[in-house]
C-alpha positions, 0 to 999 in steps of 0.5 A: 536902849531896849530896842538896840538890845533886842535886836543885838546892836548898839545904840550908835548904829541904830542912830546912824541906820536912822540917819542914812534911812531920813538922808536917802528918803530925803533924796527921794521926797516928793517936794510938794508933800515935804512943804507941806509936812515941814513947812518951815521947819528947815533953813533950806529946801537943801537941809536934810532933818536931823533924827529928832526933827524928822521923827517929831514932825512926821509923827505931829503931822500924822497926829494932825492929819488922823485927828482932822480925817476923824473930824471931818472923814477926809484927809488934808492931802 
């Protein structure tokens, strides 16, 4: 991976960095806006996103929410 390269780590840490960033934030998360952003996407409120599932569906929220801010100048929360 160019990234793990660039800054003199290995792909596995990076990965394992991830993964204890999305477990810490999801520790954290405000539960009205992680509804709202995962809706139904895990099994449980107390399922933990896996790296992929996190990543995509914030991404494809962020993509929804700008898209809709840029259509109707507000955003949805």
């Amino acid at each position: 991976m160019r990234i793990a390269k660039e800054y003199n780590t290995t792909e596995a840490s990076m990965e394992r960095a991830v993964r204890h960033a999305i477990k810490t934030g999801w520790h954290r998360h405000n539960d009205d806006l992680a509804e709202l952003i995962f809706m139904n996407t895990l099994q449980s409120t107390n399922d933990v996103p896996t790296n992929s599932v996190f990543i995509y569906t914030v991404s494809e929220w962020i993509r929804v929410n700008i898209q809709y801010s840029e259509e109707n100048g507000s955003s949805i929360i």
